[in-house]
Backbone bond lengths (Angstrom), bond angles and torsions (degrees), N, CA, C in turn:
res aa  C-N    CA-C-N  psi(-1)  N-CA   C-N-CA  omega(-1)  CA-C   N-CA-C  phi
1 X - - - 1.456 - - 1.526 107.76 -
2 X 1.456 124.92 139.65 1.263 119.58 -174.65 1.678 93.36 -126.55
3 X 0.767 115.08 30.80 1.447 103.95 179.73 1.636 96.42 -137.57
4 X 1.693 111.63 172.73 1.418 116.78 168.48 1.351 130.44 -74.96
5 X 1.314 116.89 175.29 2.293 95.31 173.84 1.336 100.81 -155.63
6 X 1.232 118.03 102.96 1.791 122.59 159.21 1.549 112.05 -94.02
7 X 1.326 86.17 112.73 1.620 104.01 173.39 1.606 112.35 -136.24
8 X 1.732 87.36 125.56 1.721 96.86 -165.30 1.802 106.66 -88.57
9 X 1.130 109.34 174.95 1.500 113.83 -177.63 1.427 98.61 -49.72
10 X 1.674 116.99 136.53 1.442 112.12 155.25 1.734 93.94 103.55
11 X 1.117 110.90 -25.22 1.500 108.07 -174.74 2.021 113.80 -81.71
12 X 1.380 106.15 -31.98 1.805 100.97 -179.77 1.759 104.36 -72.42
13 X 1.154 80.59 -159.36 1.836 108.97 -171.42 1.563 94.08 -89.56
14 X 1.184 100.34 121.69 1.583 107.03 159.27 2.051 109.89 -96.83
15 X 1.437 97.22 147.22 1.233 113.26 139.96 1.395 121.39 -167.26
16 X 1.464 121.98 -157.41 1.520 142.05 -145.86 1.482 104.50 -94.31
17 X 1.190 141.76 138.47 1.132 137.91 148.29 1.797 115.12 -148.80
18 X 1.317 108.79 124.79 1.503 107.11 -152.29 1.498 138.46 31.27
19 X 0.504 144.29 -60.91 2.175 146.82 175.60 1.695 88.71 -136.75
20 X 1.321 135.95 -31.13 1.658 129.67 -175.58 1.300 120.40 -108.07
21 X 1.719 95.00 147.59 1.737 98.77 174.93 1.376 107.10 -111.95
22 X 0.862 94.24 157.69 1.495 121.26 -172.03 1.441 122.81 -141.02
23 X 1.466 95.07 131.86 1.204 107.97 179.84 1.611 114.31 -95.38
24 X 1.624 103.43 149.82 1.541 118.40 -159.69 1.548 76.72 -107.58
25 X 1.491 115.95 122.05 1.579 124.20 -171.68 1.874 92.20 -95.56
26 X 1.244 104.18 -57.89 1.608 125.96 -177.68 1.155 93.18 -120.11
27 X 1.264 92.57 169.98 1.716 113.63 175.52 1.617 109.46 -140.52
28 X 1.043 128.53 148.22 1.505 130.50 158.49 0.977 125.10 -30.95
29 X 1.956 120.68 -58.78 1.572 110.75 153.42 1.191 145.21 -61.36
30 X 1.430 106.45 13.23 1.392 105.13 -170.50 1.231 93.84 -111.21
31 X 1.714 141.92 7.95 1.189 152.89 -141.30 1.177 108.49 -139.61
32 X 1.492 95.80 -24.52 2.100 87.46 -149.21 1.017 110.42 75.29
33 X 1.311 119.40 22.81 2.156 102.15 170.66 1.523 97.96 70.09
34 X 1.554 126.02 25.38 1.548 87.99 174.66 1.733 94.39 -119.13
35 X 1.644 119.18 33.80 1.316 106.71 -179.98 1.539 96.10 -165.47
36 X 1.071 144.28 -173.14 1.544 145.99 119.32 2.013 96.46 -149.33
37 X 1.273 82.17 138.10 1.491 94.35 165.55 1.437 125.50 -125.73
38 X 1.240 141.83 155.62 1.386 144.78 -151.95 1.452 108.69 -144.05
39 X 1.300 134.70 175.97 1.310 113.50 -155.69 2.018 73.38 -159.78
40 X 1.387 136.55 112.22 1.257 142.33 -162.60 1.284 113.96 -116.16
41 X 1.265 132.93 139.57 1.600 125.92 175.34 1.913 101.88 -129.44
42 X 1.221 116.33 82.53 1.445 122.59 -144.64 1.807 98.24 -92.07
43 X 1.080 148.80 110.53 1.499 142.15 129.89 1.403 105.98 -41.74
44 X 1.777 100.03 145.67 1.466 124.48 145.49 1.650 108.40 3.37
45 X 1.413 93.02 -90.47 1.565 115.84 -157.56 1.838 111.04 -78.67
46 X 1.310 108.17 16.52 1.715 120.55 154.28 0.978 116.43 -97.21
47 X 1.374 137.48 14.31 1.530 125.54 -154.79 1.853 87.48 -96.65
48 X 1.459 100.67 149.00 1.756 101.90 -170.19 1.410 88.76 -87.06
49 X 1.671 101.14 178.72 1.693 132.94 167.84 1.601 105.71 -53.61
50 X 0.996 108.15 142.61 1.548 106.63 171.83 1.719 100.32 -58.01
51 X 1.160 131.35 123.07 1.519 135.81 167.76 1.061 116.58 -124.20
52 X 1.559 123.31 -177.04 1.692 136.84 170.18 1.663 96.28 -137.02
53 X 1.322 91.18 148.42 1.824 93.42 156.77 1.544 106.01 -131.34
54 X 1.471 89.33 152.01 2.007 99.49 -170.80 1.315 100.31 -98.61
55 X 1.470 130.11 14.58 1.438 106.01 172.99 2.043 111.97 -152.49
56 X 1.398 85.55 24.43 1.464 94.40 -172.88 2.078 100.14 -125.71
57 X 1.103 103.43 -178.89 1.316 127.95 154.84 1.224 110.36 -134.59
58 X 1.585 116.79 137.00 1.507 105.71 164.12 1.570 116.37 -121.81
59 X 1.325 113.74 157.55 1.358 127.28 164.50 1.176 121.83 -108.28
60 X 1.673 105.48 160.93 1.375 89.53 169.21 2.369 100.76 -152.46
61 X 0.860 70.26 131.34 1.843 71.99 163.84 1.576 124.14 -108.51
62 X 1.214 129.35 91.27 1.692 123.35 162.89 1.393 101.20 -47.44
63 X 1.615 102.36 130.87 1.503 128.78 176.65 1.366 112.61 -102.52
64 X 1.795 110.39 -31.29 1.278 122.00 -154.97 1.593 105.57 -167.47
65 X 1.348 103.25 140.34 1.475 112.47 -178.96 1.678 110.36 56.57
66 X 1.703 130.38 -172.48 1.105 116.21 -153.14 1.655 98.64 -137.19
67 X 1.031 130.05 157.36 1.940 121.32 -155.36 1.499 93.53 -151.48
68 X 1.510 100.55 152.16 1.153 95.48 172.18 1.713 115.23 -124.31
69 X 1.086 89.40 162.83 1.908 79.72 -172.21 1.874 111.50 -124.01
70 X 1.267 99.02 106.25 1.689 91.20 160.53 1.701 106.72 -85.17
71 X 1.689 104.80 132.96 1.658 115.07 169.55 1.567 90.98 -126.66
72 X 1.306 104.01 149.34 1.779 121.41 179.25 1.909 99.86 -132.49
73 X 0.745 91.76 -179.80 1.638 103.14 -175.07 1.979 99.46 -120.10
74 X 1.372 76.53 150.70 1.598 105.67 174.38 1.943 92.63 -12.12
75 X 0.950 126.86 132.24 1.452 127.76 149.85 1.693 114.71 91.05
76 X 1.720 106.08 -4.06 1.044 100.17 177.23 1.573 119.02 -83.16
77 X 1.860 114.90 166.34 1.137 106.99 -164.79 1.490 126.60 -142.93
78 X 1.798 89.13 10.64 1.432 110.80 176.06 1.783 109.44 -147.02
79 X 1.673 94.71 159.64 1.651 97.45 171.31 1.193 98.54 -47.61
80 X 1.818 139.36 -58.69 1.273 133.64 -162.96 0.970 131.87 -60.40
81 X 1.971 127.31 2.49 1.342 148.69 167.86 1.129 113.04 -74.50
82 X 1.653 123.69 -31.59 1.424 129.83 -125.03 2.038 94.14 -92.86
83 X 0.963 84.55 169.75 2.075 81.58 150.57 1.667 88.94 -114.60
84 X 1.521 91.67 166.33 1.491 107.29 -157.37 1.908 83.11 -119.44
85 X 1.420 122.05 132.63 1.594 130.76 171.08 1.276 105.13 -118.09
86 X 1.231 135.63 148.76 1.381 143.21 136.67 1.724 121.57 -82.37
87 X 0.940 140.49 156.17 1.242 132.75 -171.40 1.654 116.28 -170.56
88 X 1.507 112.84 112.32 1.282 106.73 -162.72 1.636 94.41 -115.59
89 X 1.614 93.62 -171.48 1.879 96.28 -167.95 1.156 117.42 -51.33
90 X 1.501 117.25 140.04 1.471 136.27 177.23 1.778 103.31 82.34
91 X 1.294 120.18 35.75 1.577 112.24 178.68 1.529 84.82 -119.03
92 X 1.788 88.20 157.41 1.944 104.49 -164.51 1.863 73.64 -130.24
93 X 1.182 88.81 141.45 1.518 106.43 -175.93 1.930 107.65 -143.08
94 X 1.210 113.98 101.73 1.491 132.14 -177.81 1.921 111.35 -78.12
95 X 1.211 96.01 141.94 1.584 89.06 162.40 1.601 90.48 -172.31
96 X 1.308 105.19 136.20 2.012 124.37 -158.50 1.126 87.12 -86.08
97 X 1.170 127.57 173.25 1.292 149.52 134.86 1.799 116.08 -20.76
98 X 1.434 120.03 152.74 1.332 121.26 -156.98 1.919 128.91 21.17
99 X 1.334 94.95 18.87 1.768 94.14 172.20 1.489 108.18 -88.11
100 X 1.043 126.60 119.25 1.436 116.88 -168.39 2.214 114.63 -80.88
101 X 0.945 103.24 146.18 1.647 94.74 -161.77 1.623 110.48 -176.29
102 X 1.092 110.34 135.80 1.531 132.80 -177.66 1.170 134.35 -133.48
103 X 1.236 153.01 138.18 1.810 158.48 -145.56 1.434 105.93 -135.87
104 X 1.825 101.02 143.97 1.538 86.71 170.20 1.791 79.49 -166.02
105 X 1.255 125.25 152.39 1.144 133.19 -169.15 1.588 98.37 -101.37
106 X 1.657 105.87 136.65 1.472 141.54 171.14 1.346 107.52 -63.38
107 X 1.714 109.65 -46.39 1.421 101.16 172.13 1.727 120.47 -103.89
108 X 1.493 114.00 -169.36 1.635 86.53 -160.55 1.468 106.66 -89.13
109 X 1.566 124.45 21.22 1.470 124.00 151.12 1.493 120.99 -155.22
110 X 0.881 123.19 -176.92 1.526 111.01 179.94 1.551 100.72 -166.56
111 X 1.151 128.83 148.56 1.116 145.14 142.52 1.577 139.92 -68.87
112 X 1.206 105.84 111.56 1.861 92.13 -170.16 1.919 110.52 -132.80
113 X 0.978 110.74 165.95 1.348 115.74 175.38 1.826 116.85 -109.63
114 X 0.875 140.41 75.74 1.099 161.21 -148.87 1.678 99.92 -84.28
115 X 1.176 112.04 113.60 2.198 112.76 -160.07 1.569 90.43 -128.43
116 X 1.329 132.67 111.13 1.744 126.86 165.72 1.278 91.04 -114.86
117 X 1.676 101.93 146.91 1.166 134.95 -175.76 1.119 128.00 -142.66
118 X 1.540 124.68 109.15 1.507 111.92 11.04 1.488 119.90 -93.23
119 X 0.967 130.77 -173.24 1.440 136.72 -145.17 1.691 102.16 -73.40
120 X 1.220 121.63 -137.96 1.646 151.66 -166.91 1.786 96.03 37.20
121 X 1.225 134.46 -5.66 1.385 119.78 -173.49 1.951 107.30 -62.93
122 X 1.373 121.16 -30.86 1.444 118.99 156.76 1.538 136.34 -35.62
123 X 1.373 94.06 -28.58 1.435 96.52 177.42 1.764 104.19 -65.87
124 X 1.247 121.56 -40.04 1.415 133.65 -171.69 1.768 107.77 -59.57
125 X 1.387 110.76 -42.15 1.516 107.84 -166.78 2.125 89.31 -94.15
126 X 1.231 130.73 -41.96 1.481 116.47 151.99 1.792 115.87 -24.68
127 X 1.202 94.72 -76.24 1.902 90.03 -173.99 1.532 113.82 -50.76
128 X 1.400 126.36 -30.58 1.373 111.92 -170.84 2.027 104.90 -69.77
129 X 1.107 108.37 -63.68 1.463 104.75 177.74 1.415 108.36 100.06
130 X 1.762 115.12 -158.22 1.316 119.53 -153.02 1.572 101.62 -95.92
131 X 0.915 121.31 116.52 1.584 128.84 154.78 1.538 129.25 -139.08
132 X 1.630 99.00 164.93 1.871 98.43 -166.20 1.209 111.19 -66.39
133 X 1.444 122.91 -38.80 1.586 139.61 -172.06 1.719 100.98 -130.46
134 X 1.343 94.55 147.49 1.403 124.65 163.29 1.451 106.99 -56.45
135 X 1.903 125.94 129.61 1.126 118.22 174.56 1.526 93.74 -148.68
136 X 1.382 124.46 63.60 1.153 139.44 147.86 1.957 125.55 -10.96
137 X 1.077 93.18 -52.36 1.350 109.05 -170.88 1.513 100.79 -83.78
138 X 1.135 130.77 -15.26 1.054 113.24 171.78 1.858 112.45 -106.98
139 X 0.612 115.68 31.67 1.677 129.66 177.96 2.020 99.55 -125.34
140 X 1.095 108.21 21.70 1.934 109.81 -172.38 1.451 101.24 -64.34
141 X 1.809 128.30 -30.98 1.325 117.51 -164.18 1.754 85.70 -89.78
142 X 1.012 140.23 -31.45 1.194 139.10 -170.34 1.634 120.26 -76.99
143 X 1.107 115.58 -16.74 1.586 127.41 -156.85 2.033 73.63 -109.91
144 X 1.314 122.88 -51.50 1.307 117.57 -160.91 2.094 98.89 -67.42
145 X 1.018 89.42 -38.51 1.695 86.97 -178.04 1.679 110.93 -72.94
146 X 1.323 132.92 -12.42 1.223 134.41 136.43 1.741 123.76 -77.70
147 X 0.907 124.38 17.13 1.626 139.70 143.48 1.892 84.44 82.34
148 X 1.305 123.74 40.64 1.658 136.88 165.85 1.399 96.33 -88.30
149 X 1.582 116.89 163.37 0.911 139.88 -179.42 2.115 108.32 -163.13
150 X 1.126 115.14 105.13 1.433 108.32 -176.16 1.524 108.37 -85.69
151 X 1.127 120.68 145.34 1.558 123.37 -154.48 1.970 109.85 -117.03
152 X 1.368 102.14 -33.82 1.256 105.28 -140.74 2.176 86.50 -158.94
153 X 1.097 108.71 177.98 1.448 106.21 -150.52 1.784 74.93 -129.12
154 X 1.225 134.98 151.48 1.701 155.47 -146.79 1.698 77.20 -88.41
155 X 1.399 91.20 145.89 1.339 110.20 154.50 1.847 138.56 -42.00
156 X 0.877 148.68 166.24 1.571 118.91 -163.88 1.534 99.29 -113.49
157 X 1.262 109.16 128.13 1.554 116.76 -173.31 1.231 110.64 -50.21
């Protein structure tokens, strides 16, 4: 893309990923692979496995409601490694590549902006699709071919 792109809430591609939709804010192609951003409306009981990814960075901005964040360092392998954050609207919350780390909202939803860097990690939450419950563990060859690794079992609703 050689040009700029303002796109307000409500304006990307929505779709399905376990019980939530999500909006595709950016995309990788619209970047060149050097971003994708997502636009999240997360419950309690969506919050992922504690994981790492080996080829991304992620961000994140709370828009709405208040989240909490376990981050662990290089090598960690449980929630009980992690430092534990709270983070309410308008907080930007970083975690690099191989830091292992997971989100789950304090209140019973939250809004977040979800930024990996650089981009194509969308293709991964596209392929999983619509389901009642989260089944992480069974997506392991799929999460590994996006350079994921799940560490630790989601926070307890």
């Amino acid at each position: 893309m050689s040009v700029g792109l303002v796109r307000n809430p409500g304006d990307g591609r929505f779709f399905r990923y376990y019980h939530s939709e999500i909006e595709q804010v950016v995309s990788t192609t619209e970047t060149n692979g050097a971003v994708t951003v997502s636009r999240l409306n997360l419950d309690r009981a969506g919050a992922p496995p504690l994981h790492a990814h080996s080829r991304e960075d992620e961000s994140w901005v709370v828009l709405s409601g208040r989240v909490r964040f376990w981050v662990g360092s290089v090598g960690s392998t449980s929630l009980d490694t992690c430092d534990v954050h709270d983070a309410e609207p308008g907080a930007y919350i970083y975690a690099p590549r191989y830091v292992p780390h997971t989100l789950q909202p304090i209140t019973s939803t939250a809004e977040i902006l979800v930024i990996n860097s650089p981009g194509a990690l969308e293709g991964y939450f596209q392929s999983i699709g619509a389901a009642d419950e989260r089944h992480d563990a069974d997506h392991a060859d799929l999460l590994a071919a996006y350079g994921m690794v799940v560490l630790d079992n989601p926070p307890a609703a």
